[in-house]
C-alpha positions in Angstrom: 79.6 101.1 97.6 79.2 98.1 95.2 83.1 96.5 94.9 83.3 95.6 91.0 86.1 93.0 89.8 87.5 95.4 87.8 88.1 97.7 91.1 90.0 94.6 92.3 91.6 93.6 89.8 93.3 97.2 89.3 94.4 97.2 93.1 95.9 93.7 92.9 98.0 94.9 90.0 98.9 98.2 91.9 99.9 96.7 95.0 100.6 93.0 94.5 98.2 91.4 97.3 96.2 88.8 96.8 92.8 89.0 95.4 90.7 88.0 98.2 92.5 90.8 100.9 92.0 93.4 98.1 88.6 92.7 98.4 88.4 93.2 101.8 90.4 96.5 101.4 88.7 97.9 99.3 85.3 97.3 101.2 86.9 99.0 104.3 87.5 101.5 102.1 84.5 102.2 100.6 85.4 102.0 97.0 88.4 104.1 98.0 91.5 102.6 95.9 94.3 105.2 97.6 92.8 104.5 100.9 92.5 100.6 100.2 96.3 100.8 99.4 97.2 102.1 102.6 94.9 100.1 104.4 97.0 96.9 102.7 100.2 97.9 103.5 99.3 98.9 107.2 98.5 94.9 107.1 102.1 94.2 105.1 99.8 92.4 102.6 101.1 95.0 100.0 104.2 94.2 97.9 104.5 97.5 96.3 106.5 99.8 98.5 104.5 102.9 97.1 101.4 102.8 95.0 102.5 103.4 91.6 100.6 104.9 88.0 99.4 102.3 85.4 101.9 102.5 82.3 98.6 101.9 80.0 98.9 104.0 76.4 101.6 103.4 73.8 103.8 106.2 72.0 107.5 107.9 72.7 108.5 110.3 75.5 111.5 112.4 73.9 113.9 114.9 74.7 115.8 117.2 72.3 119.1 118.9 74.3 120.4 122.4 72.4 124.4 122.1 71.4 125.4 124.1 74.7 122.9 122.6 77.0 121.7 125.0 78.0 118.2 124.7 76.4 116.2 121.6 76.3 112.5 120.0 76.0 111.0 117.1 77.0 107.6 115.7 74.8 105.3 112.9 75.3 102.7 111.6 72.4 100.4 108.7 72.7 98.9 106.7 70.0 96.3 103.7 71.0 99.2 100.8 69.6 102.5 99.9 70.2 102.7 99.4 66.0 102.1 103.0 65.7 104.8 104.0 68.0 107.5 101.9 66.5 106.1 103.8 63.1 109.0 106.0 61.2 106.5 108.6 60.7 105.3 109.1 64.0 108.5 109.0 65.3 109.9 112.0 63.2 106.6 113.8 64.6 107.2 113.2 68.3 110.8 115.0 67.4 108.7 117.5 65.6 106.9 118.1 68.3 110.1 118.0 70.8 112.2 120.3 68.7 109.1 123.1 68.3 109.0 122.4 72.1 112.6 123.6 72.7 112.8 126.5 69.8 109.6 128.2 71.3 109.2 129.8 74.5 105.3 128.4 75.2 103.7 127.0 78.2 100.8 124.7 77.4 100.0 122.8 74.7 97.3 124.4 73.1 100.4 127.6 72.9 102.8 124.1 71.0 100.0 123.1 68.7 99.2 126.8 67.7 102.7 126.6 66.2 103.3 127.1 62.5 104.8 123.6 61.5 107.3 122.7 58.6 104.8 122.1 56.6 103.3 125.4 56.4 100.9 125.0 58.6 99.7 124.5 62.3 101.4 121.7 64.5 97.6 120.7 65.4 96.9 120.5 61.4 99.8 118.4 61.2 98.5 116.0 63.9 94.8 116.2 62.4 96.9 114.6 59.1 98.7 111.7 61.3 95.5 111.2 62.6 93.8 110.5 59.4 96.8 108.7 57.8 97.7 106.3 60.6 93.9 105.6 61.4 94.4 106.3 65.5 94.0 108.6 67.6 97.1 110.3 68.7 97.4 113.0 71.4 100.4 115.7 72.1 100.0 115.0 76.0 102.6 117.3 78.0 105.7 118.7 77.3 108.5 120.7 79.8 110.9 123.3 78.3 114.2 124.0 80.4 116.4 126.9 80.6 119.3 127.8 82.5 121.4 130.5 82.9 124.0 128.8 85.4 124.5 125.5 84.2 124.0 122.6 82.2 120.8 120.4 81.1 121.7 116.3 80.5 119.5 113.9 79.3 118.0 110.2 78.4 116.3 108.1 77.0 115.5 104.6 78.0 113.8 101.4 76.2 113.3 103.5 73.2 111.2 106.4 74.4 109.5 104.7 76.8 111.1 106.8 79.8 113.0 109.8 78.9 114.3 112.2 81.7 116.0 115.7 81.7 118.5 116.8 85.0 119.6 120.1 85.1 122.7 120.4 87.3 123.0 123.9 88.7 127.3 125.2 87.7 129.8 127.2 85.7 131.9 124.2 84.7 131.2 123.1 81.3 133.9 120.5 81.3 132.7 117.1 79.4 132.9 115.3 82.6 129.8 117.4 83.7 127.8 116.5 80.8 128.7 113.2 81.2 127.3 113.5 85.4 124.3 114.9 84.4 123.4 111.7 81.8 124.4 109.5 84.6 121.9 111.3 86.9 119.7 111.2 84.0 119.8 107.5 83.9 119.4 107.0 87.9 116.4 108.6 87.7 115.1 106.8 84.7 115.5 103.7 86.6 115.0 104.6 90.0 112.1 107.1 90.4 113.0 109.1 93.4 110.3 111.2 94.1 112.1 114.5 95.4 116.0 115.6 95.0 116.8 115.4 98.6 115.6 115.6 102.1 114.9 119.3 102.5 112.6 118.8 99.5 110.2 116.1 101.0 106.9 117.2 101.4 105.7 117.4 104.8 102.3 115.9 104.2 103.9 113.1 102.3 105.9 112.6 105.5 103.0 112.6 107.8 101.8 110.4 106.1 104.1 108.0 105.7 104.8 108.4 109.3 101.0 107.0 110.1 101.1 104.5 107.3 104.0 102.7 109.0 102.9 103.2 113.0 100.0 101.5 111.8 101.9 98.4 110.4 104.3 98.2 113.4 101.7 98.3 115.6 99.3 95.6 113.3 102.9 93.7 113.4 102.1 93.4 117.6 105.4 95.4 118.2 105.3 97.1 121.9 103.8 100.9 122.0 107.0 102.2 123.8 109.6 101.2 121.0 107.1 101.6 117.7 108.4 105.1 117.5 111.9 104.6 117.3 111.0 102.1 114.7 109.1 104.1 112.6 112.1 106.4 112.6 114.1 103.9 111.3 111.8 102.4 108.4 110.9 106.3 107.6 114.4 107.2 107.0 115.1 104.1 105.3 112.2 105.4 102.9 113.7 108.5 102.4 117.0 107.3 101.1 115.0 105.1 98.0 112.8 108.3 97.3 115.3 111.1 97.6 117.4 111.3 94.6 121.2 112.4 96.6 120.6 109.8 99.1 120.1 106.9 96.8 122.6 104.2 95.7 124.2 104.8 92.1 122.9 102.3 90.0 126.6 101.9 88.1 128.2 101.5 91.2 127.1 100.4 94.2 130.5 101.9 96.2 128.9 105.3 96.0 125.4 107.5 96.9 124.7 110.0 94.4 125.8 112.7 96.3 129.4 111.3 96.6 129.3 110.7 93.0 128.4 114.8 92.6 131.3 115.5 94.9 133.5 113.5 93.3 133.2 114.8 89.8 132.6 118.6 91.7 136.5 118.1 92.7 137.9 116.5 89.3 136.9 119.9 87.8 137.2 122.2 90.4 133.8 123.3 90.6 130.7 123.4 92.7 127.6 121.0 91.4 124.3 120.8 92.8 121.1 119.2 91.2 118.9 121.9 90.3 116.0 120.1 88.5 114.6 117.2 87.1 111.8 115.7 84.7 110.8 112.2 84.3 108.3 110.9 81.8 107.4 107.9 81.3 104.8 106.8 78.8 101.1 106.5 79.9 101.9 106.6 83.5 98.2 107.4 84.9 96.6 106.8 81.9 94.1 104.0 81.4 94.4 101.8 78.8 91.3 99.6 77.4 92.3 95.9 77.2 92.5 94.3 73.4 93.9 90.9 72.6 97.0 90.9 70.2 94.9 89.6 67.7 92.6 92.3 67.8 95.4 94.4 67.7 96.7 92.9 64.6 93.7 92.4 62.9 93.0 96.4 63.4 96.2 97.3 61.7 95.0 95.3 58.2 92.1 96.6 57.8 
């Protein structure tokens, strides 16, 4: 398979190598971009611990939280510009959209834009005019409505809507101080990513594979055969406390793990706590965003 710029240049921004060794991983690879990224960190040549989405299109994630907490929704909407998503109007449509979201028990988006809108008529109507107004295409992308029965939903929002996450902490304490856990969950997750909430949640094919990804690089490293096993141990569960969510380091204090920060507050009320669920969005993660200068961008907006 012909290796294009462009399929370098996207794997150098994914992983951090260097242009030339991208190339080459890539033509191991056969074009293969997930199999290119492995094949760089087996080497250590890639800085990126895990291959990450492209944050490419503009617009708000938001989250609207009912007055008992108990009911909540989460909404993403993209627009081509960041000028559009820093627009009043748009924003009072992505909490449109968030609010419908959490009033209405649906489950895909065509079911959310069938809804009748404020306005008197459809939400999709009501994009169709935003669209036409504002001169860009805009698109409801996903949404995630929460209930619970036994507990409490938290939430936020970081870098004004560009991440937004909802944590649903599984309890039958409604104290303030529980609120107040959840949005500090809410926030570690924002900023830290974990992929799963703890250990017994980790997917045994990710783990398989992380297992061979890092055998591979201690044994590209030139360490012995008989003590590469132990190591991988090591380095896997070293991997496991930055991707699972209990195990990680609070990001407000450094003294505790987000587990002892659960027990903690699970004691000051007198109640049992456990983290049920959790939703992160964060805007235009695996989307792909056509390049344009800021002039362009500018010059779009007076015409």
């Amino acid at each position: 398979m012909a290796i294009t710029a462009q399929m370098v240049k996207e794997l150098r921004e994914a992983t951090g190598a260097g242009m030339m060794d991208c190339k080459k991983a890539l033509t191991e690879a056969d074009g293969d971009k997930d199999k290119a990224v492995d094949i760089l960190r087996e080497k250590g040549l890639s800085k990126a611990a895990k291959k990450a989405d492209r944050i490419a299109a503009e617009g708000l994630v938001n989250i609207e939280i009912g007055p008992d907490n108990a009911l909540a929704s989460i909404v993403e909407v993209n627009s081509e510009t960041d000028f559009v998503a820093k627009n009043e109007d748009f924003k009072k449509f992505v909490n449109d959209v968030a609010v419908m979201a959490r009033e209405n028990d649906v489950h895909n988006v065509p079911e959310l834009l069938a809804l009748q809108h404020d306005e008197g008529k459809s939400l999709q109507d009501v994009l169709n005019d935003r669209i036409a107004t504002i001169g860009e295409k805009l698109d409801v992308r996903r949404f995630e409505r929460l209930v619970t029965e036994n507990g409490v939903i938290a939430g936020y929002i970081h870098g004004g809507g560009k991440i937004g996450v909802l944590v649903e902490l599984e309890t039958t304490s409604k104290d303030q101080k529980v609120i107040d856990l959840g949005r500090d969950i809410a926030m570690q997750v924002a900023a830290m990513n974990p992929k799963y909430i703890s250990e017994a949640d980790v997917d045994q094919e990710y783990l398989a594979h992380e297992k061979e990804v890092l055998t591979q690089q201690a044994l590209n490293e030139g360490k012995p055969a008989n003590i590469v096993e132990k190591m991988v141990v090591g380095r896997l569960k070293k991997e496991l406390k930055e991707v699972c969510l209990l195990d990680q380091v609070f990001v407000k204090d450094s003294e505790l793990t987000i587990s002892k920060l659960i027990a903690n507050v699970s004691k000051e009320v007198n109640q049992d706590i456990a983290v049920k669920k959790m939703v992160r969005y964060e805007v235009g993660e695996g989307i792909e965003k056509k390049e344009e200068n800021f002039a362009e961008e500018v010059a779009k907006q007076m015409k």
